[in-house]
C-alpha positions as CSV (number, residue, x, y, z in Angstrom):
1,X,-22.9,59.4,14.2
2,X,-23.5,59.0,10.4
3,X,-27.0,58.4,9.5
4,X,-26.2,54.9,7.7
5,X,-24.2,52.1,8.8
6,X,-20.5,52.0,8.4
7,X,-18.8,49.2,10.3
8,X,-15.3,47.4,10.2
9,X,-14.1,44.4,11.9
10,X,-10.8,44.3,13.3
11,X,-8.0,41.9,15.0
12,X,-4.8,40.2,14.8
13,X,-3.5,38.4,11.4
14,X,-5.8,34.9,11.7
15,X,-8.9,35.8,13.8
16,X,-11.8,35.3,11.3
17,X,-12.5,39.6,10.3
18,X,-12.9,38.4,7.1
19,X,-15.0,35.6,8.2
20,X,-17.6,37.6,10.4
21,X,-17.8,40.9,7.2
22,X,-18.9,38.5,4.9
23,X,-21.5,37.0,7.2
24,X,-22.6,40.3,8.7
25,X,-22.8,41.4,4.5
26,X,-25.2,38.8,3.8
27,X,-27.2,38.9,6.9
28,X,-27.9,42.6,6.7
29,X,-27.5,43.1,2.8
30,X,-24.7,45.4,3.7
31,X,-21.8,46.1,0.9
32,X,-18.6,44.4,1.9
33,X,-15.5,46.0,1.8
34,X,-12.4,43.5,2.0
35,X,-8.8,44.8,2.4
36,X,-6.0,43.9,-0.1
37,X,-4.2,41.4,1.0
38,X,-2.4,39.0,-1.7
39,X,-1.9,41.6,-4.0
40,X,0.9,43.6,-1.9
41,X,3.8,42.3,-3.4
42,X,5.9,43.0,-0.3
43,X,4.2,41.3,2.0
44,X,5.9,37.3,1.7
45,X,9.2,39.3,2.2
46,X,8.1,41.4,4.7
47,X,7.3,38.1,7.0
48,X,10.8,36.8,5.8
49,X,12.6,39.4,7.3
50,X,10.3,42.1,8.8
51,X,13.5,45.1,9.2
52,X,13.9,45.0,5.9
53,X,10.7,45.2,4.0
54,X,8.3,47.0,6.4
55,X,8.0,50.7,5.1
56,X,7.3,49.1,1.7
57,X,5.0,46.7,2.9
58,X,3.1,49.8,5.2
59,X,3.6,52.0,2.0
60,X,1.5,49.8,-0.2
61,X,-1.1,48.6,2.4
62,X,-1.8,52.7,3.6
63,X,-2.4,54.0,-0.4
64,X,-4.6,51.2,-1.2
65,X,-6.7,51.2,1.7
66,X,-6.9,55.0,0.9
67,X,-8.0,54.5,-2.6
68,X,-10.7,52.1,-1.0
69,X,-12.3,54.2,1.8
70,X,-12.0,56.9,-1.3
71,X,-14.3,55.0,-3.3
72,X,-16.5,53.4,-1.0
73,X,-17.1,57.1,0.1
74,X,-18.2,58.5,-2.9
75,X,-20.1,55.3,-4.2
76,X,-21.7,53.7,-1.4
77,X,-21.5,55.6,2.3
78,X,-22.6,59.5,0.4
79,X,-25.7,57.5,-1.4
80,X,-26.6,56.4,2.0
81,X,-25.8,52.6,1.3
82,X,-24.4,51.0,4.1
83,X,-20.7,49.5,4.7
84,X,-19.2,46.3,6.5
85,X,-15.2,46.2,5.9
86,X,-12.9,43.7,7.0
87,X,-10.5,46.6,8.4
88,X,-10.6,49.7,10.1
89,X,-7.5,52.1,8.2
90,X,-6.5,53.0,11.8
91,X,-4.9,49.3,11.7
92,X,-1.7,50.9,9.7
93,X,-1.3,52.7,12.8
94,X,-0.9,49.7,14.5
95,X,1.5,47.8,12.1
96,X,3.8,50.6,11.4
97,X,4.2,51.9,15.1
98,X,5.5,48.4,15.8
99,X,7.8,47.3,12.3
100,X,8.9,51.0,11.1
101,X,11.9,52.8,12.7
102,X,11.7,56.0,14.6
103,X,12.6,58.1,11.6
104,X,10.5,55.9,9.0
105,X,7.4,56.2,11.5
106,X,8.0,59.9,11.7
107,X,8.0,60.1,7.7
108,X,4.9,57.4,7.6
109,X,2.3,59.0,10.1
110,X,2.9,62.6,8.2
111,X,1.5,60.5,4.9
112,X,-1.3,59.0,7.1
113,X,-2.6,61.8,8.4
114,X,-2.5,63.8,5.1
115,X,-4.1,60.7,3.5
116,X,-6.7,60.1,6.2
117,X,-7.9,63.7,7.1
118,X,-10.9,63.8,5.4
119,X,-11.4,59.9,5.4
120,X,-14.9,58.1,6.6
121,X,-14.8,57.4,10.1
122,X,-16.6,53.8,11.1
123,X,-19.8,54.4,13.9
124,X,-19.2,50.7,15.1
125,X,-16.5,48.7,15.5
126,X,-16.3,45.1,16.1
127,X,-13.3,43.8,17.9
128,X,-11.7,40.1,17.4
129,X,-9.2,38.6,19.4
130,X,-8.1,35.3,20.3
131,X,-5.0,33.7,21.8
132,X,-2.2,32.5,19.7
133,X,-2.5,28.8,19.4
134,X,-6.1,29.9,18.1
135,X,-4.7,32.3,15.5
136,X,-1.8,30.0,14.4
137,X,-4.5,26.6,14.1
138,X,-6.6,29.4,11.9
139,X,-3.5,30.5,9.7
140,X,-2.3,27.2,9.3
141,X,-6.1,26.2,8.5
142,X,-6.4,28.9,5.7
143,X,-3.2,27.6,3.8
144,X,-1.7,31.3,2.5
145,X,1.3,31.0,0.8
146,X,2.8,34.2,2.2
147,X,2.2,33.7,6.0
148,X,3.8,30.3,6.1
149,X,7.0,32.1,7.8
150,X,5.1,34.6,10.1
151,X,6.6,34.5,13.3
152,X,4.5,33.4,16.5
153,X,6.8,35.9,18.4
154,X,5.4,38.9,16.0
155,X,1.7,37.5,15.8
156,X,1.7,37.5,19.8
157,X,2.8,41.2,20.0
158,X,0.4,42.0,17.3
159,X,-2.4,40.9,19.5
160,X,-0.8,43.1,22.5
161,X,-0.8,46.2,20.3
162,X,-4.0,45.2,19.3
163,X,-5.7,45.1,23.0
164,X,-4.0,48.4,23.5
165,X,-5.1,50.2,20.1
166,X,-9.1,49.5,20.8
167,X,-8.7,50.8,24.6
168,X,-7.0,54.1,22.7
169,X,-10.0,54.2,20.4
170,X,-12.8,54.4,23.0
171,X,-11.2,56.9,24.7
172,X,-10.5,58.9,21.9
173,X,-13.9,58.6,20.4
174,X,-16.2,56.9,22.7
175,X,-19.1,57.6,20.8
176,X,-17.8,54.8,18.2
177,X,-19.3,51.9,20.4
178,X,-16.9,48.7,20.1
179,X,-18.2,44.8,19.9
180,X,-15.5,42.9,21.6
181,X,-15.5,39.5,20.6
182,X,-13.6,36.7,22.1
183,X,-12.4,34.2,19.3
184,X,-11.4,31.3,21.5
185,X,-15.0,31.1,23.1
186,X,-17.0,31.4,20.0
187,X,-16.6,30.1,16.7
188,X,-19.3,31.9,14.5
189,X,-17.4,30.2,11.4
190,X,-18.8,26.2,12.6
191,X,-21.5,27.2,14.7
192,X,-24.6,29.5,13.7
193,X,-25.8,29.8,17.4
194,X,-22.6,31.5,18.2
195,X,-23.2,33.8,14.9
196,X,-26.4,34.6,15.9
197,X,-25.6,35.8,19.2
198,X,-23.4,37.7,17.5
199,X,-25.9,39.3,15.2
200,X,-28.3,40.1,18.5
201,X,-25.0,42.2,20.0
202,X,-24.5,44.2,16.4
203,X,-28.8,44.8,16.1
204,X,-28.4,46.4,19.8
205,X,-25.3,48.6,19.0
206,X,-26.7,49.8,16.0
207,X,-30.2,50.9,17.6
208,X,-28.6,53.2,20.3
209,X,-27.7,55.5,17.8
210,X,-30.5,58.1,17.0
211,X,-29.5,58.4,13.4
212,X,-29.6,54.8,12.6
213,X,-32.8,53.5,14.6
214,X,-34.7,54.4,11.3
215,X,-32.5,52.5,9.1
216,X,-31.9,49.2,11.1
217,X,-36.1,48.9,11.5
218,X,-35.9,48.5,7.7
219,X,-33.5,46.1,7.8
């Protein structure tokens, strides 16, 4: 385990990650990483017709999350400043194994795993999910231009691949711990008792690591 704190939210499109990093920054005066989102050009097409834009889509999200991690390594995580992001880069994984084809997804994971070799690995994980009428009130809520057209149909797989990527992640690293959360029973957005207990859960997973017992008693 690294000796500061680097932690990333993750979940289905709609869930809050977002949300909970920037509440978990300001709580614990952690730096807050936030994905790139609006910017990827491909991205209102790609939920137009999902076939036809996804290795572009994929493309773009993988080298800018890679430029990110790149610099949050060198300028926050090596000078022993701690991390909260809004994604875990293992997420591409997840999108591309379910929208690529068999010979794009071939060509893709070869660029991720070049990309990601030498990548910072998170030592905590929180875990959102929720069911879909709970993700689709939230998008709808949120008002984004480009997921007016996403599909229910794809945002209900999503959170399927989803359950099944975190189970793959403890039991190829189980000494990441993961926070599951469930979105439909708490809403740490309107209520700051459900926050709270949300803050008690991430104060106990950090102080069972060794290396960060020191840091989080300064906190």
């Amino acid at each position: 385990m690294m000796k500061i704190p680097f932690i990333t939210v993750e979940g289905p499109i709609g869930v809050g990650k977002t949300s909970l990093s920037k509440a978990i920054a300001e709580h614990y005066q952690f730096h807050l990483l936030k994905e790139i989102v609006d910017e990827n050009p491909f991205l209102g097409k790609f939920y137009n017709d999902i076939e036809e834009w996804s290795f572009q889509t994929e493309m773009f999200f993988l080298c800018n999350r890679y430029k990110q991690l790149e610099d949050i390594n060198h300028k926050y995580l090596q000078l022993d400043k701690p991390v909260i992001a809004d994604y875990h880069i293992y997420k591409n994984l997840i999108f591309a194994k379910r929208t690529l084809k068999t010979v794009q997804y071939d060509k893709y994971i070869k660029i991720y795993d070049i990309l990601t070799k030498d990548m910072p690995k998170p030592n905590l994980i929180i875990y959102l999910n929720a069911s879909l009428d709970t993700l689709l009130s939230r998008i709808a809520k949120r008002g984004r231009e480009i997921e007016r057209n996403i599909d229910p149909g794809y945002l209900k797989q999503l959170s399927k691949d989803y359950e099944t990527a975190m189970k793959d992640l403890e039991q190829a690293d189980p000494s990441i711990p993961i926070i599951k959360i469930d979105g439909d029973s708490l809403d740490f957005v309107q209520n700051p008792n459900d926050l709270h207990s949300i803050f008690e859960k991430l104060d106990l997973a950090l102080n069972k690591g060794e290396d960060l017992n020191e840091f989080t008693r300064k906190v």
